[in-house]
VMD Tcl script that draws the C-alpha trace (Angstrom):
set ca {
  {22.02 38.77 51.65}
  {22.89 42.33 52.49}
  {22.85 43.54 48.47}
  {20.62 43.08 46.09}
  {22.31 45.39 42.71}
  {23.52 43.12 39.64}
  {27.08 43.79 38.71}
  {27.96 43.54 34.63}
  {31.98 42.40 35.62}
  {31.87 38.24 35.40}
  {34.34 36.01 37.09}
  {35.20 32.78 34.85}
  {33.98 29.54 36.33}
  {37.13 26.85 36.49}
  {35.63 23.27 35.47}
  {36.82 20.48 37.71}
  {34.79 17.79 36.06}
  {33.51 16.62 32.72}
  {34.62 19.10 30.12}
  {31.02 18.06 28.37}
  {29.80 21.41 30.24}
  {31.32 24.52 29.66}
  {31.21 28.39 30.64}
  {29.21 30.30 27.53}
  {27.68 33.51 28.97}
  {25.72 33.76 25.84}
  {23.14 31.62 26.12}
  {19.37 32.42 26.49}
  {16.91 29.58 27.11}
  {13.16 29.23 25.75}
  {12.38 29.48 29.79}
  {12.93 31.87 32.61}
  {11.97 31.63 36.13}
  {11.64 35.09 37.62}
  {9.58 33.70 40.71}
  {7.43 37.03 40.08}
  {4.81 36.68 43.12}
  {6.40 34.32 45.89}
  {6.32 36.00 48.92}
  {9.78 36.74 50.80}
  {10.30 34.05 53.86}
  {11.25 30.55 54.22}
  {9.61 27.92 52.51}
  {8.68 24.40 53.60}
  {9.07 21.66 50.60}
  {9.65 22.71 47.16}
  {9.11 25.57 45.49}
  {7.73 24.83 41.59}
  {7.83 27.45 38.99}
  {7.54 26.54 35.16}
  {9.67 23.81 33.67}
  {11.53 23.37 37.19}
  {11.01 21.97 40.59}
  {13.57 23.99 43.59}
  {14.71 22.37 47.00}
  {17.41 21.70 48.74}
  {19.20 18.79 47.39}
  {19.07 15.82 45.06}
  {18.15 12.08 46.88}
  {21.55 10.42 47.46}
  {23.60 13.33 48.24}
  {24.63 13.96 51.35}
  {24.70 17.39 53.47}
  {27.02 18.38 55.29}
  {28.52 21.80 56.50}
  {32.03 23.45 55.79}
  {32.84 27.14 58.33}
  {34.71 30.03 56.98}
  {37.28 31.75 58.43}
  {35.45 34.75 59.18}
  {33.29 32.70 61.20}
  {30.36 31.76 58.90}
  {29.66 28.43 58.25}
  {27.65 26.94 54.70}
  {26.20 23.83 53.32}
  {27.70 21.23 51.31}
  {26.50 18.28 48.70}
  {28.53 15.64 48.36}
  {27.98 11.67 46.98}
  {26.13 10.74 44.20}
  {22.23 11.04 43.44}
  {20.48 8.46 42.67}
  {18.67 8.21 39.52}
  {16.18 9.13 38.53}
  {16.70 12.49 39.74}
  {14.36 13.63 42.85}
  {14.38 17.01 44.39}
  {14.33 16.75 48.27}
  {12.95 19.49 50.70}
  {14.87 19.73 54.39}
  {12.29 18.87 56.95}
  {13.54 21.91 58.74}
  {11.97 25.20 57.17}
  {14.82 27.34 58.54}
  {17.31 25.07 56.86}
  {15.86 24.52 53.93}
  {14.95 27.60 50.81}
  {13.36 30.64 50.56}
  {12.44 33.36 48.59}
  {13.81 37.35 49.18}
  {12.96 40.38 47.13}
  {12.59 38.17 44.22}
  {15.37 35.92 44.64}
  {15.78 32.61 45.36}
  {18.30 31.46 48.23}
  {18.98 28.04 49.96}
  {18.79 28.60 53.65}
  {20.90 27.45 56.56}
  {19.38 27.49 60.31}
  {17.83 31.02 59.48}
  {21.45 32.28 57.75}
  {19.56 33.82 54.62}
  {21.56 32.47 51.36}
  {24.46 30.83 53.12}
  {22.36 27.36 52.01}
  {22.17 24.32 49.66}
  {19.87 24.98 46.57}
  {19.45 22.28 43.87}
  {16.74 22.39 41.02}
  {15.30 19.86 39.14}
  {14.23 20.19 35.25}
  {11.03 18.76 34.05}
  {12.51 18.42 30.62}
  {16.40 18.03 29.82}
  {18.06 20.90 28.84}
  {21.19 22.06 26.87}
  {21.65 25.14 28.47}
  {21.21 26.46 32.08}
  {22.30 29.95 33.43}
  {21.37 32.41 36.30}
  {22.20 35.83 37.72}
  {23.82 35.59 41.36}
  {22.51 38.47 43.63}
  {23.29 39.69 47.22}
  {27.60 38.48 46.13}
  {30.13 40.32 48.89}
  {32.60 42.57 47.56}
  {35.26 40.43 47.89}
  {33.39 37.33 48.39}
  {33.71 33.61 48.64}
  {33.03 31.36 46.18}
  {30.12 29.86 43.89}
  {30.12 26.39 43.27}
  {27.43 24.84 40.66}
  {27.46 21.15 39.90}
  {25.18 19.45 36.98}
  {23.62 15.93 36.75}
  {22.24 13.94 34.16}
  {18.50 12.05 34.86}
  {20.21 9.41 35.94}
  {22.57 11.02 38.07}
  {25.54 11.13 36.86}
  {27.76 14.27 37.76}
  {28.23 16.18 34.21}
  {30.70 18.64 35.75}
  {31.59 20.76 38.10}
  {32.51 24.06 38.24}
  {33.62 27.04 40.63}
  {34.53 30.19 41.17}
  {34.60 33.83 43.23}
  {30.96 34.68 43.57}
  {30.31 37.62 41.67}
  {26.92 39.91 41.03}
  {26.84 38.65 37.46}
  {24.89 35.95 35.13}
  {26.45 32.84 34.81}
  {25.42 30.60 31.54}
  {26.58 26.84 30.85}
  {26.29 24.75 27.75}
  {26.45 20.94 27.63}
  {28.54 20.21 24.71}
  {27.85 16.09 24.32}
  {26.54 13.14 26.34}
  {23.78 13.22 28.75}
  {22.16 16.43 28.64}
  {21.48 18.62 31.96}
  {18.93 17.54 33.84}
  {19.25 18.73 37.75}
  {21.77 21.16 39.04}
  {23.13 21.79 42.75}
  {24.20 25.28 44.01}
  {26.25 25.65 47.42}
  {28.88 29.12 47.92}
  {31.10 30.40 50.83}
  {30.17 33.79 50.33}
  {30.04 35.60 53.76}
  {27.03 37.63 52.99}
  {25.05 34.35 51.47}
  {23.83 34.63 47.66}
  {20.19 34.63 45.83}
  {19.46 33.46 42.78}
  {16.99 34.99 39.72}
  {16.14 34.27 36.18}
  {17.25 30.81 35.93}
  {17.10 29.96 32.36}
  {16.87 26.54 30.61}
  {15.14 24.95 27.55}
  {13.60 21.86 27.22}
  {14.26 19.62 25.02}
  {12.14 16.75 24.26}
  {13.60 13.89 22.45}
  {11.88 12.24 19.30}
  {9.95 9.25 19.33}
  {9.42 7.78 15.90}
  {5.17 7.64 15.15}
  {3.73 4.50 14.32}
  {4.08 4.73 10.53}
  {7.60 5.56 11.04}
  {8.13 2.15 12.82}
  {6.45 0.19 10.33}
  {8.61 1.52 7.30}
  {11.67 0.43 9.42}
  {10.40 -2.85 10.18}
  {9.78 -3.21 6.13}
  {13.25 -1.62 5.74}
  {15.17 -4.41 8.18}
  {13.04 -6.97 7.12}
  {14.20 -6.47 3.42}
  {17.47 -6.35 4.24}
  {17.56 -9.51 5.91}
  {15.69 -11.24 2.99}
  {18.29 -9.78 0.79}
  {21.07 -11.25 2.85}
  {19.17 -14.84 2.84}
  {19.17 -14.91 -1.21}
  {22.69 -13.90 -1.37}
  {24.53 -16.95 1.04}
  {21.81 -19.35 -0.88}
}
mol new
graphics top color blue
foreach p $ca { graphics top sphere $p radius 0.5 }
foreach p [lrange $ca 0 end-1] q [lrange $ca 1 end] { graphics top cylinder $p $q radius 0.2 }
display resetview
């Protein structure tokens, strides 16, 4: 990454995928990951920071590479994860993420930000958004792809990578539970204050459960006396 300024000017993402996610620059999230203290370097494994685990790609996709016409070349994700979602680390620390002047990057064989980076919720989430750092002016492109727990791809969405936050908001179904980053940007791209909630679903206490057991076990009672 040669540049490290944000930029306010926001490029809209295009959604190739499930129209359940869509663009919304306004969200917030009740979390932020600054990664306020990592040092700058590569990293071997994962990298965990509050509410999220980071690595290089989900178990079941597959990585691959993809070169640029100016002669750099960038890492792909492609198939399906499996399900549950699990965060997987590239056995190779110069090929796998890493941490620069605050930023997050994925890394490919020592080519800072040019890399796969994928990151895992703890909790589901509604929302997810970052700010892209380091973008070339013109650049290549951002690609960000979100998964359910179990897997399932959510949507997809791309565009020119851009100095700029980028929010999402899942709009129905399963909610967000693991998204994948990859870009063609020649410069590579970091990544800071990745924002999320996380939402916990409801589980009915034990006195809730017993009223509905009365509840069904009326109505079926009710049913009997009426066909006698």
């Amino acid at each position: 990454m040669k540049k490290l300024a944000l930029a306010a000017a926001l490029l809209g993402f295009a959604a190739t995928s499930n129209a359940a996610i869509i663009l919304d620059n306004t969200i917030t999230g009740t979390v932020t990951n600054t990664f306020t203290g990592l040092a700058d370097g590569n990293v071997a494994g994962t990298i965990a920071q509050t509410g999220a685990t980071y690595g290089e790609r989900f178990a079941g996709q597959t990585l691959g590479t993809i070169g640029s016409g100016a002669g750099f070349t960038f890492d792909t994700l492609s198939g399906t994860p499996t399900g549950p979602l699990t965060v997987l680390a590239n056995a190779v620390v110069s090929d796998n993420i890493g941490m620069l002047g605050g930023s997050i990057y994925g890394d490919l064989n020592a080519q800072v930000g040019e890399g796969a980076l994928s990151v895992l919720l703890g909790l589901d989430s509604d929302v997810f958004g970052f700010n892209v750092v380091g973008a070339e002016t013109p650049g290549g492109s951002l690609l960000a792809q979100f998964f359910g727990r179990s897997g399932a791809l959510l949507g997809s969405f791309s565009a020119a990578s851009a100095n700029s936050f980028f929010g999402f908001r899942g709009t129905a179904g399963e909610r967000i539970a693991g998204v994948s980053l990859t870009n063609t940007d020649g410069g590579g791209i970091g990544y800071v204050n990745v924002r999320f909630n996380q939402l916990v679903t409801q589980v009915p206490e034990p006195a809730s459960w017993t009223l509905l057991g009365l509840g069904l076990l009326a109505i079926g009672a009710a049913r009997r006396k009426a066909v006698r």
